[in-house]
KOLBAPA-84690 format. One record per residue (C-alpha): x, y, z; residue number from 1. Coordinates in Angstrom, 2 decimals, decimal comma, always signed. Layout:
N
<pt><xx>X</xx><yy>Y</yy><zz>Z</zz><num>NUM</num></pt>
...
***
This chain:
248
<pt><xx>-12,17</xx><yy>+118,72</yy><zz>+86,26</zz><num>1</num></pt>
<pt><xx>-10,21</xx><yy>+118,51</yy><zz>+89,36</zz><num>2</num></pt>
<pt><xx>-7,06</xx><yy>+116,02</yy><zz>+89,40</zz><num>3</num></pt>
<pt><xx>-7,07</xx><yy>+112,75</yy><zz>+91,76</zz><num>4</num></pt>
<pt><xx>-4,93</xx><yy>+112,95</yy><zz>+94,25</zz><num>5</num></pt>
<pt><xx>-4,91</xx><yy>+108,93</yy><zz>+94,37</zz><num>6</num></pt>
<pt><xx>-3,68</xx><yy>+108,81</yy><zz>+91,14</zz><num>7</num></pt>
<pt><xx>-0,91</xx><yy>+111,71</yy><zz>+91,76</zz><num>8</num></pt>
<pt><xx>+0,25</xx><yy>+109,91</yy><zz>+94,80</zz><num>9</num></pt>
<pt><xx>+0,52</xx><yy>+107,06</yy><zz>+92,86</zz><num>10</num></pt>
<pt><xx>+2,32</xx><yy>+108,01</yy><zz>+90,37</zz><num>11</num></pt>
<pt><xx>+5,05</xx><yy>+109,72</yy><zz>+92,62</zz><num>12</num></pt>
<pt><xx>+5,60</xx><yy>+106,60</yy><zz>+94,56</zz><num>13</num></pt>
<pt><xx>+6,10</xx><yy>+104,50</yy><zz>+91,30</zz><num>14</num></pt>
<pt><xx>+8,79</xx><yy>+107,32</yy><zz>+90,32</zz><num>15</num></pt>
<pt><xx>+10,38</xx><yy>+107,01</yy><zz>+93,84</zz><num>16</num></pt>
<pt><xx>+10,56</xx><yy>+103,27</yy><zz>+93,34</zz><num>17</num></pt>
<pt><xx>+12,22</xx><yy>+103,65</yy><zz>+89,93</zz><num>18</num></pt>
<pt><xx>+14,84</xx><yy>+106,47</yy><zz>+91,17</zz><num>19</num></pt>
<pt><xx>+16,22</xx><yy>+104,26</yy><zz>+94,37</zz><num>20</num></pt>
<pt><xx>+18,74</xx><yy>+102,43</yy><zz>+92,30</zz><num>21</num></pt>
<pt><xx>+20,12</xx><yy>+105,13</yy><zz>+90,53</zz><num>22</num></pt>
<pt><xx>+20,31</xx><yy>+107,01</yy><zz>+94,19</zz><num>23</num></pt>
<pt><xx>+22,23</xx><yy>+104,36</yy><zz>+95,20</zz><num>24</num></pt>
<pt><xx>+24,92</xx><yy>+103,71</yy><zz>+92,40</zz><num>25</num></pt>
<pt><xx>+25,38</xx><yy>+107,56</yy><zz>+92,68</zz><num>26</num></pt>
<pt><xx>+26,26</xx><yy>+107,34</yy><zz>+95,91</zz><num>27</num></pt>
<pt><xx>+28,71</xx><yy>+104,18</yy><zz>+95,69</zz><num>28</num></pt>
<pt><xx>+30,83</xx><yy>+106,11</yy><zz>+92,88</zz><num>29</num></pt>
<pt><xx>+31,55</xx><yy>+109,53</yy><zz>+95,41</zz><num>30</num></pt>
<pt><xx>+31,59</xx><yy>+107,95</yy><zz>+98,36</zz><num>31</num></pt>
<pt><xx>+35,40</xx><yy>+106,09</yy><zz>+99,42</zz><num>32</num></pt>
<pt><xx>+35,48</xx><yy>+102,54</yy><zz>+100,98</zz><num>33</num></pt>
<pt><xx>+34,89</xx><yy>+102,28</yy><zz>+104,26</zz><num>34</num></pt>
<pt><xx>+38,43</xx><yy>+100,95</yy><zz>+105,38</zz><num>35</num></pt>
<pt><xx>+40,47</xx><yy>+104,35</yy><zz>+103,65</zz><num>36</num></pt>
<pt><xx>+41,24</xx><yy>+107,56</yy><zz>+105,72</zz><num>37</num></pt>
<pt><xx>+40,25</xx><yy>+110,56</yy><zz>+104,56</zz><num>38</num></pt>
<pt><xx>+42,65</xx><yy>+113,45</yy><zz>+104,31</zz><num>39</num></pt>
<pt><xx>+41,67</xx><yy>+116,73</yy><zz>+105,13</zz><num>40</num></pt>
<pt><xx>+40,27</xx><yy>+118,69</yy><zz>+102,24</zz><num>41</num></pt>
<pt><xx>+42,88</xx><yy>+121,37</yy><zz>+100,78</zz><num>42</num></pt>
<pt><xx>+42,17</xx><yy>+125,20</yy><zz>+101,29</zz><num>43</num></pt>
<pt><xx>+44,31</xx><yy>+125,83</yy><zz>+97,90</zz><num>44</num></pt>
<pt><xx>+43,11</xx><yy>+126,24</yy><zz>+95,00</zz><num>45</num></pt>
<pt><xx>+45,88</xx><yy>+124,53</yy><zz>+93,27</zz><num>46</num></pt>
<pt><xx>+45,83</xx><yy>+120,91</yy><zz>+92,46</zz><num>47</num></pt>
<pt><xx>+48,37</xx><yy>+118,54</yy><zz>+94,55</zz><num>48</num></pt>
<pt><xx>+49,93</xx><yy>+117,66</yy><zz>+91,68</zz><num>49</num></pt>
<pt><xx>+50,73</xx><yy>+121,36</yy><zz>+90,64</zz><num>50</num></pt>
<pt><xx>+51,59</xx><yy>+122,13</yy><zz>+94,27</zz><num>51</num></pt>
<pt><xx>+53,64</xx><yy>+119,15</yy><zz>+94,60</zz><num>52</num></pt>
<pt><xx>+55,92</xx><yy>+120,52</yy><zz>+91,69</zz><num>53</num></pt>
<pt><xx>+55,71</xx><yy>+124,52</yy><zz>+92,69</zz><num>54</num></pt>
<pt><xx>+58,84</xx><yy>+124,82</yy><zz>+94,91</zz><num>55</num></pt>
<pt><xx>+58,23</xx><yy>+126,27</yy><zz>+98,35</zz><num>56</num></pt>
<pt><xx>+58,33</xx><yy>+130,13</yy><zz>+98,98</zz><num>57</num></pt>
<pt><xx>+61,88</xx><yy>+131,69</yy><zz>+100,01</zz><num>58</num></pt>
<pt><xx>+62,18</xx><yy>+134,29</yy><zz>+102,39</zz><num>59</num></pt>
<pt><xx>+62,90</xx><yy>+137,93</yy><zz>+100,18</zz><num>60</num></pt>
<pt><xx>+66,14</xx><yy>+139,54</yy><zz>+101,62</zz><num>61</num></pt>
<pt><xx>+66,08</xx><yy>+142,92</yy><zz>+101,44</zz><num>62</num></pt>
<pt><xx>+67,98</xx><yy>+144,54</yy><zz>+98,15</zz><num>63</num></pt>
<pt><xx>+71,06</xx><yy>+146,79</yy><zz>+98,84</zz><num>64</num></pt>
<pt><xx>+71,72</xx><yy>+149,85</yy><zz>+96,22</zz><num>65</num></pt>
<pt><xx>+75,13</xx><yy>+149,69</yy><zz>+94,79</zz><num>66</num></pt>
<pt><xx>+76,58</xx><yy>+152,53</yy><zz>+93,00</zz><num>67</num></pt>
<pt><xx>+76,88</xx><yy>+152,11</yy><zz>+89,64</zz><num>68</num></pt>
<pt><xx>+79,52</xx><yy>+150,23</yy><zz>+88,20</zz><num>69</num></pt>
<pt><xx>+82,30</xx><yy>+152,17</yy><zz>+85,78</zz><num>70</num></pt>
<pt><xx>+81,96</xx><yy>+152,05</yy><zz>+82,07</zz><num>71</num></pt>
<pt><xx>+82,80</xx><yy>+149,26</yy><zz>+80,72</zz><num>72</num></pt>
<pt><xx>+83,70</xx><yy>+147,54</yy><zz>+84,22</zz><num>73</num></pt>
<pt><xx>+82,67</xx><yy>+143,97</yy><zz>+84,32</zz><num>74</num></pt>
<pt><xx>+80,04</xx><yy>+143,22</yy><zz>+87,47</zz><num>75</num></pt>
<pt><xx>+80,98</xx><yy>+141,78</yy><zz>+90,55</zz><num>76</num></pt>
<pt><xx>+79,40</xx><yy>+138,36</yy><zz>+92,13</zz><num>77</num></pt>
<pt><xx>+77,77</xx><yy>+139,32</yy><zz>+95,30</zz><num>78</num></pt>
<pt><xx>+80,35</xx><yy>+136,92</yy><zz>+97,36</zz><num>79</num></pt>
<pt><xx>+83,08</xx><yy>+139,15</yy><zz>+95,81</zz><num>80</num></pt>
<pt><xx>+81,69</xx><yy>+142,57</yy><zz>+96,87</zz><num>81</num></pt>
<pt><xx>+82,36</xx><yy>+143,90</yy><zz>+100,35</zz><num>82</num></pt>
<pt><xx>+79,79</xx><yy>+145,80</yy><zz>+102,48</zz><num>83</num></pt>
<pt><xx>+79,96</xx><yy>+149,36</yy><zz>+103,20</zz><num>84</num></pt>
<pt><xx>+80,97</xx><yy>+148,75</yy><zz>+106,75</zz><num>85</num></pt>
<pt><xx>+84,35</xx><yy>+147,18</yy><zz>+106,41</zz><num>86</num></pt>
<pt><xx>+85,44</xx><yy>+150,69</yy><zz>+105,23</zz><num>87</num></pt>
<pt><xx>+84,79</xx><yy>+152,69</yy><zz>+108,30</zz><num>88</num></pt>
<pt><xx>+88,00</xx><yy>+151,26</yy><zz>+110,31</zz><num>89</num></pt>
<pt><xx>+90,41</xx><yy>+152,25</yy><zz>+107,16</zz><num>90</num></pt>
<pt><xx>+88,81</xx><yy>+156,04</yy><zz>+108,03</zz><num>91</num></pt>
<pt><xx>+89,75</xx><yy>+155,69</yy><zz>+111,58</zz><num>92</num></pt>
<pt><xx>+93,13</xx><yy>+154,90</yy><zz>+111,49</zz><num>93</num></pt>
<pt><xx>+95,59</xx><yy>+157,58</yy><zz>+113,10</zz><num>94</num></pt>
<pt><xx>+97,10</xx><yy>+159,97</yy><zz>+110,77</zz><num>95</num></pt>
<pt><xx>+101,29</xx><yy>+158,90</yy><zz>+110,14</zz><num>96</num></pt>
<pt><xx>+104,20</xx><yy>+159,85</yy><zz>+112,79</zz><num>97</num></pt>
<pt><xx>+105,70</xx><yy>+163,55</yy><zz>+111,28</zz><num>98</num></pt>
<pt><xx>+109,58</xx><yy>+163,27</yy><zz>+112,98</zz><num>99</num></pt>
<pt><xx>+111,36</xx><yy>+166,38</yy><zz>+113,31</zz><num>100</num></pt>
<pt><xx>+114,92</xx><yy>+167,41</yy><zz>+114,60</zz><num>101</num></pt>
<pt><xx>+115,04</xx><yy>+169,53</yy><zz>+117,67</zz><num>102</num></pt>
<pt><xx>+119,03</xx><yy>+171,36</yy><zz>+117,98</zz><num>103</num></pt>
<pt><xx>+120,55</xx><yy>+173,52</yy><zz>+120,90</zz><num>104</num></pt>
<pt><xx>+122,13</xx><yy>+176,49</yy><zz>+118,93</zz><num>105</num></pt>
<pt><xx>+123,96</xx><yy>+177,64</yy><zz>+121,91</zz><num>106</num></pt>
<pt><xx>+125,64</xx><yy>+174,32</yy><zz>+122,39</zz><num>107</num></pt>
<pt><xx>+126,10</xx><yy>+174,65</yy><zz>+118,74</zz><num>108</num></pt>
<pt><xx>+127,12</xx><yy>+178,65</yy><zz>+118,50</zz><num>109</num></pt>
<pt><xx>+129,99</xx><yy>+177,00</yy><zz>+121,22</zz><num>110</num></pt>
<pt><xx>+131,27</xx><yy>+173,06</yy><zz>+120,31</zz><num>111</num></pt>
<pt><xx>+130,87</xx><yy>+173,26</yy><zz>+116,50</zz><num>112</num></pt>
<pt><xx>+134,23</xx><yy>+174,00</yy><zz>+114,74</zz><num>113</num></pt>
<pt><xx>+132,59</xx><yy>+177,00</yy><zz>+112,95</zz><num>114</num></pt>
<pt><xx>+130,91</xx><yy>+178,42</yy><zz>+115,53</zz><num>115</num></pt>
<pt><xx>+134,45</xx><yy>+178,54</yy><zz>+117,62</zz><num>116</num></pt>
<pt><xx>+136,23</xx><yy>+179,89</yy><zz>+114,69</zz><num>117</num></pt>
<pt><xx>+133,69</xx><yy>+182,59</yy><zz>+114,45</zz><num>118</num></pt>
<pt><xx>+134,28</xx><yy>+183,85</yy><zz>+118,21</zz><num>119</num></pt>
<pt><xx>+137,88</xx><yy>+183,58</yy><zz>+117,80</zz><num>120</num></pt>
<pt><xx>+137,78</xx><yy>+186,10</yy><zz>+115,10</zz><num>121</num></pt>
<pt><xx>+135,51</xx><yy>+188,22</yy><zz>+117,22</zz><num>122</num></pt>
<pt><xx>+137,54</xx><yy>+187,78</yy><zz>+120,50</zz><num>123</num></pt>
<pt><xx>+140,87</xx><yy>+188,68</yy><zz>+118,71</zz><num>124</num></pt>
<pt><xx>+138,79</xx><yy>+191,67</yy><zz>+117,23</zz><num>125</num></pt>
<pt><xx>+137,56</xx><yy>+192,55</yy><zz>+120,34</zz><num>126</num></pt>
<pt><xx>+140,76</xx><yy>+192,38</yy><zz>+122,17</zz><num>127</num></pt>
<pt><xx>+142,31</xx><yy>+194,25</yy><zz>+120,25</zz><num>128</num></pt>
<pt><xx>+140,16</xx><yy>+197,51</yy><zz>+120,51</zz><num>129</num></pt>
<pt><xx>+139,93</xx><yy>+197,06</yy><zz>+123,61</zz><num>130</num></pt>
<pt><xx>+143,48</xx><yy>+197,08</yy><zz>+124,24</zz><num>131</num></pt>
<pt><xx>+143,39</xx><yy>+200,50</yy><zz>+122,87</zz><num>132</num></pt>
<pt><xx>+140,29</xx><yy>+201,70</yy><zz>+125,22</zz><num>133</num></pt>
<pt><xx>+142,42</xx><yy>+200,37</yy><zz>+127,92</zz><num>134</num></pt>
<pt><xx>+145,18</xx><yy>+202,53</yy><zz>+127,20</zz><num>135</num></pt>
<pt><xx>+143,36</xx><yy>+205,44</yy><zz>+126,83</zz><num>136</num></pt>
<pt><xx>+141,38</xx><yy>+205,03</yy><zz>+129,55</zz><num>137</num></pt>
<pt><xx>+144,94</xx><yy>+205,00</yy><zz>+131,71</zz><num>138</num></pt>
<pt><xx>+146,07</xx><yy>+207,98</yy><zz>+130,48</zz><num>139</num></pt>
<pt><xx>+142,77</xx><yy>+209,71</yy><zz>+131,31</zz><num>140</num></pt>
<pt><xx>+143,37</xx><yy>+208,62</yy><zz>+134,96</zz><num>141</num></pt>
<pt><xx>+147,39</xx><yy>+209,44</yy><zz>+134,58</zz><num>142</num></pt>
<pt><xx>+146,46</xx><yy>+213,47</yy><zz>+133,80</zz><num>143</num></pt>
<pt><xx>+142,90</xx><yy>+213,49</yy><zz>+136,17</zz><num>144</num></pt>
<pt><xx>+145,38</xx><yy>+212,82</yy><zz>+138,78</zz><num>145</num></pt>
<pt><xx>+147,95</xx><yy>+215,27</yy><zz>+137,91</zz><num>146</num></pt>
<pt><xx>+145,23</xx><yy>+217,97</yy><zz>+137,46</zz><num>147</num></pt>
<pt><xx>+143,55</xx><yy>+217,22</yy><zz>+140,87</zz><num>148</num></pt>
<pt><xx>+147,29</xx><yy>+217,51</yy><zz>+142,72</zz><num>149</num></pt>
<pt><xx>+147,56</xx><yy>+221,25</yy><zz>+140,90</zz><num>150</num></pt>
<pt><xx>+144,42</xx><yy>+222,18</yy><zz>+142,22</zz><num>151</num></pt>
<pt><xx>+145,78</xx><yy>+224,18</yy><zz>+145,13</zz><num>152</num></pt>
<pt><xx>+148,03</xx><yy>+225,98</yy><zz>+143,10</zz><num>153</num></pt>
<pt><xx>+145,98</xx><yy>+226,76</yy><zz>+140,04</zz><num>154</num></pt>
<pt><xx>+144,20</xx><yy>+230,07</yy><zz>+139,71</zz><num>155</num></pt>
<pt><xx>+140,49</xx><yy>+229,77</yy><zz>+138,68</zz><num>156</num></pt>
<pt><xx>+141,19</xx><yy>+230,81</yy><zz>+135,35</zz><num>157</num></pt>
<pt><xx>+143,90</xx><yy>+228,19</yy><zz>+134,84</zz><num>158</num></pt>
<pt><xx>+141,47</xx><yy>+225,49</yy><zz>+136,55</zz><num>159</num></pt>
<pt><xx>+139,02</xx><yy>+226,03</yy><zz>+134,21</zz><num>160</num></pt>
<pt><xx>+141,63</xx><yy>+226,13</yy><zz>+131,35</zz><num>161</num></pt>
<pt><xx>+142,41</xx><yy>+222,99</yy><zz>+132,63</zz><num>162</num></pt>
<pt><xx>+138,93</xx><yy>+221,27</yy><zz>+133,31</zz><num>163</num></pt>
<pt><xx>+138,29</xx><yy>+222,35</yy><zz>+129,63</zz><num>164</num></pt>
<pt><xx>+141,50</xx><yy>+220,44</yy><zz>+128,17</zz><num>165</num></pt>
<pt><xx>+140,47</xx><yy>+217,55</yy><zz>+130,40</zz><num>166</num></pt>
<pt><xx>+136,87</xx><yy>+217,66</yy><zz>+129,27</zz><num>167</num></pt>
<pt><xx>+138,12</xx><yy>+217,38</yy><zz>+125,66</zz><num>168</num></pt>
<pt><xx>+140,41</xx><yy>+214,09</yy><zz>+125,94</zz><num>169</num></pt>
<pt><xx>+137,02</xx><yy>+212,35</yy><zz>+127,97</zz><num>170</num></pt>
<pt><xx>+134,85</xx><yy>+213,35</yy><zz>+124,77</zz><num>171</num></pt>
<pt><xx>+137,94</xx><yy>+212,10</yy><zz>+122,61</zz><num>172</num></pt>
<pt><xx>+137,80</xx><yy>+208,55</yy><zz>+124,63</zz><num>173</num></pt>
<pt><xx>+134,09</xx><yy>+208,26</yy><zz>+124,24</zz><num>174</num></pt>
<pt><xx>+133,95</xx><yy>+208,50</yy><zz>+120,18</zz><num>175</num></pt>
<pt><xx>+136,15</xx><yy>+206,08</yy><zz>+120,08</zz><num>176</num></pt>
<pt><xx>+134,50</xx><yy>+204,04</yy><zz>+122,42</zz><num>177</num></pt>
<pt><xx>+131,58</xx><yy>+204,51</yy><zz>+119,89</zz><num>178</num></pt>
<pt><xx>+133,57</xx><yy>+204,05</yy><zz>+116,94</zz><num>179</num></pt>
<pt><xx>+135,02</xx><yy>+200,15</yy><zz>+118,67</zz><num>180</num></pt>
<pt><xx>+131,50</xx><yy>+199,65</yy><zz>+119,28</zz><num>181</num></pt>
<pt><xx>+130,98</xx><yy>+200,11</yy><zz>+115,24</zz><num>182</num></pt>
<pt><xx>+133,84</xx><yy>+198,47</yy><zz>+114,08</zz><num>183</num></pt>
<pt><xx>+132,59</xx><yy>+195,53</yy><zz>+116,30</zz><num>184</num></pt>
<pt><xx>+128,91</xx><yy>+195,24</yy><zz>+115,02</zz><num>185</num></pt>
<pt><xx>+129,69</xx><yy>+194,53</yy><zz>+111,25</zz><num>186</num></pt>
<pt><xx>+131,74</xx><yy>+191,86</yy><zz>+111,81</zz><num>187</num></pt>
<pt><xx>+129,72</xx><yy>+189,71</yy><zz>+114,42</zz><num>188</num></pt>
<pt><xx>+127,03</xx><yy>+190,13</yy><zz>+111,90</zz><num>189</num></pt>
<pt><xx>+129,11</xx><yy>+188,54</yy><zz>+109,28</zz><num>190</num></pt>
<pt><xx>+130,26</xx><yy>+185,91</yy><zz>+111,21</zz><num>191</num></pt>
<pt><xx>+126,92</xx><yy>+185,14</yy><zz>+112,15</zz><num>192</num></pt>
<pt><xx>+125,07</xx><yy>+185,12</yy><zz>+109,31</zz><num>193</num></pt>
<pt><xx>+127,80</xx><yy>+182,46</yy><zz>+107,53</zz><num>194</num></pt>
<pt><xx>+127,53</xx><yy>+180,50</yy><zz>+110,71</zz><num>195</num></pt>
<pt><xx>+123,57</xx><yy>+180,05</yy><zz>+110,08</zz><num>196</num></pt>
<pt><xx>+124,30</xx><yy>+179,51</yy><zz>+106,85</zz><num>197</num></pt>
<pt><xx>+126,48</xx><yy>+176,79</yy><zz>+107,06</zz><num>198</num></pt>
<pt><xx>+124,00</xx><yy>+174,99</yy><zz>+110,12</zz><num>199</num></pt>
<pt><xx>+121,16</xx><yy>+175,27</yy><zz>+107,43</zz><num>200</num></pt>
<pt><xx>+123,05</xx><yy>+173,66</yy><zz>+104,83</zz><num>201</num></pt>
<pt><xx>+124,72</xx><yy>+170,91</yy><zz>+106,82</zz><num>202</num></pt>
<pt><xx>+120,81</xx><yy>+170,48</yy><zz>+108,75</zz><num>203</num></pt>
<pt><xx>+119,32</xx><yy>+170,00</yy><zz>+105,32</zz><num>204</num></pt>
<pt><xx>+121,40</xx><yy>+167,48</yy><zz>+104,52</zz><num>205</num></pt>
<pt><xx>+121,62</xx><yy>+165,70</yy><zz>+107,91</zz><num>206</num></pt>
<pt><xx>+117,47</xx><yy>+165,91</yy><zz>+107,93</zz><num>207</num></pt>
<pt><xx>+117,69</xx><yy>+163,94</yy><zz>+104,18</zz><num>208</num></pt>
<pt><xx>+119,55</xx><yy>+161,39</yy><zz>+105,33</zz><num>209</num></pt>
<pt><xx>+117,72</xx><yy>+160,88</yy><zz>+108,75</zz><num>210</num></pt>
<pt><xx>+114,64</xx><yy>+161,04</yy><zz>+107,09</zz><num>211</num></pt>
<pt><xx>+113,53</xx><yy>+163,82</yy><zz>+108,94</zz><num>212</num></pt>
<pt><xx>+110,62</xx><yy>+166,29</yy><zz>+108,40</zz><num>213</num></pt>
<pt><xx>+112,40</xx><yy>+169,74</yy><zz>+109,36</zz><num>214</num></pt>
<pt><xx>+115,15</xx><yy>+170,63</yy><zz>+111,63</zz><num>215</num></pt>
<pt><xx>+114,12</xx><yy>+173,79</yy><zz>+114,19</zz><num>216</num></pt>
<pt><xx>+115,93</xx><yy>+175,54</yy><zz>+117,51</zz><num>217</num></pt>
<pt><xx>+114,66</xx><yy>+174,22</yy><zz>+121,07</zz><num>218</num></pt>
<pt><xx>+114,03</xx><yy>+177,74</yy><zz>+121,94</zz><num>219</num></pt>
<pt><xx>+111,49</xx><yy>+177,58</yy><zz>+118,77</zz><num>220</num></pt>
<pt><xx>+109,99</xx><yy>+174,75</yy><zz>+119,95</zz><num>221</num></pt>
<pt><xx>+106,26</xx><yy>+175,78</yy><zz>+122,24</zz><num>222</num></pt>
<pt><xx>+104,06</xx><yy>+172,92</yy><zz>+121,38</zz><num>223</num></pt>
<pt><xx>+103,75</xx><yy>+169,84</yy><zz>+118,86</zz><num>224</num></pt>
<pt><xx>+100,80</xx><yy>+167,74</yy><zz>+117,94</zz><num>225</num></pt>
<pt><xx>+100,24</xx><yy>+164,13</yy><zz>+119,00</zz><num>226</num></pt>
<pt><xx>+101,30</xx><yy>+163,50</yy><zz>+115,46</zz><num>227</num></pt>
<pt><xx>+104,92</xx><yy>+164,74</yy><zz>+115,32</zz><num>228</num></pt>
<pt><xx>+107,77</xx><yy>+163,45</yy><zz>+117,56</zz><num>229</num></pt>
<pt><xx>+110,47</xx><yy>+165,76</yy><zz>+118,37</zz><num>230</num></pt>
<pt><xx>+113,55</xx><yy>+164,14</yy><zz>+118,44</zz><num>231</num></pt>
<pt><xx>+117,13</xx><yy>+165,97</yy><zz>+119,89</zz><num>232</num></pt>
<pt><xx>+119,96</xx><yy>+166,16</yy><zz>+116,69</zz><num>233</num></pt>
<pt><xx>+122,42</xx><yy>+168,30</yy><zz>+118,44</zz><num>234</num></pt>
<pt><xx>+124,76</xx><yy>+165,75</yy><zz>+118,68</zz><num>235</num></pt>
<pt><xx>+124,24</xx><yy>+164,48</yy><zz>+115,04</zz><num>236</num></pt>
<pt><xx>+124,27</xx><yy>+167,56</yy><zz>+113,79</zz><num>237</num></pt>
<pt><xx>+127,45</xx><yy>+168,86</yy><zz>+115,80</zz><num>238</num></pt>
<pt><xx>+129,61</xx><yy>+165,26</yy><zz>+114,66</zz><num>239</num></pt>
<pt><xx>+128,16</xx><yy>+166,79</yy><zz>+111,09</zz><num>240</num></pt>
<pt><xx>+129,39</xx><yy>+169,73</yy><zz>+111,43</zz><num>241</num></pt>
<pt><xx>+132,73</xx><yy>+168,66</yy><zz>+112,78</zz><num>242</num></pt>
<pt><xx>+133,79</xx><yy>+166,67</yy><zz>+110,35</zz><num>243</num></pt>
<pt><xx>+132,79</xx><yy>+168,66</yy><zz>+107,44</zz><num>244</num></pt>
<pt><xx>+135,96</xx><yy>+170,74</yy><zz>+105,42</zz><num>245</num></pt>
<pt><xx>+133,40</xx><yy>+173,70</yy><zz>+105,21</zz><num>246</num></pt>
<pt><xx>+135,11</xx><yy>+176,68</yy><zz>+106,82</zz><num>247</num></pt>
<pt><xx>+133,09</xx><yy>+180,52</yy><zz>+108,31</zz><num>248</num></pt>
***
């Protein structure tokens, strides 16, 4: 038996009648009043009242690696630790002044007390030998000139006797020429070596009480760093020496 459509259509329209107030009640509870403003729909999926408590996002500074602390060191605060960087300009600071004593040794070989006591002893030494050079040395002329008036008179036998007896007193002269030279040589050595003795001793203790790094010779001196300043101690050291009791 096939179904009225009359009947069907009546039906639905009774239903459609029946559902129109419920339509509209639904659509009074969603829909705001008319006078309100509607605020934009939120893209999160968080409720405003969450999002109102969550505080906002705060930008992530990046982290620094420390070395480790020390056993049993207690932690730093951050405000209390200083960055790498401020250490650089304590590595480029310019290495200390080195002061050192520059002397003349000639000037003092020739003002210091010593020194002139030292080349009095060799002056009186060498005076003295050479007195005796001196008076050989005139005697050798005396009998040269006596042999060279005889000359006319003198056989060849007896000049040669005679340039042979001659010849012997000039090799006598010469060894002891040799043997002043000898005499001479021990003594300036001794001299000098207690002369460079005593200007060490009295420079160590001059540079100790000048606070100074070493004391050298002017002709030692060829080149010094930007990091040492030469200074001149002759004078110092000669008013040192001067006034010290120590004798050569």
């Amino acid at each position: 038996m096939k179904p009225s459509f009359t009947k069907s259509f009546t039906i639905i329209s009774v239903a459609a009648l029946l559902l129109q107030p419920m339509v509209a009640l639904a659509d009074e509870q969603v829909q705001p009043p008319a006078t309100a403003t509607m605020a934009p729909a939120s893209t999160s999926p968080v409720p405003p009242a969450v999002a109102a408590e969550t505080p906002a996002a705060q930008p992530v500074e990046p982290v620094v690696s420390q070395p480790p602390a020390a056993v049993g060191a207690p932690a730093l605060p951050d405000q209390a630790r200083k960055p790498d960087t401020q250490l650089v300009p304590a590595l480029q600071l310019s290495p200390p002044i080195t002061r050192i004593g520059v002397i003349d040794l000639s000037r003092i070989d020739r003002e210091s007390k010593q020194g002139k006591a030292a080349q009095a002893k060799v002056k009186a030494k060498k005076d003295k030998l050479q007195a005796q050079l001196t008076a050989r040395q005139k005697q050798l002329e005396k009998q040269k000139a006596e042999i060279e008036s005889q000359l006319p008179t003198l056989s060849p036998a007896e000049r040669a006797k005679k340039a042979k007896e001659f010849e012997k007193k000039v090799d006598s002269y010469r060894n002891l020429l040799e043997k002043a030279e000898k005499d001479m040589k021990p003594l300036v050595e001794e001299l000098s070596r207690t002369l460079s003795r005593t200007i060490k001793e009295t420079a160590a203790a001059y540079a100790t009480a000048n606070g100074l790094a070493a004391i050298i010779s002017s002709r030692e001196l060829v080149y010094v760093g930007s990091s040492v300043f030469p200074e001149d101690v002759t004078d110092g050291l000669l008013q040192q020496l001067n006034s010290s009791e120590t004798k050569p």
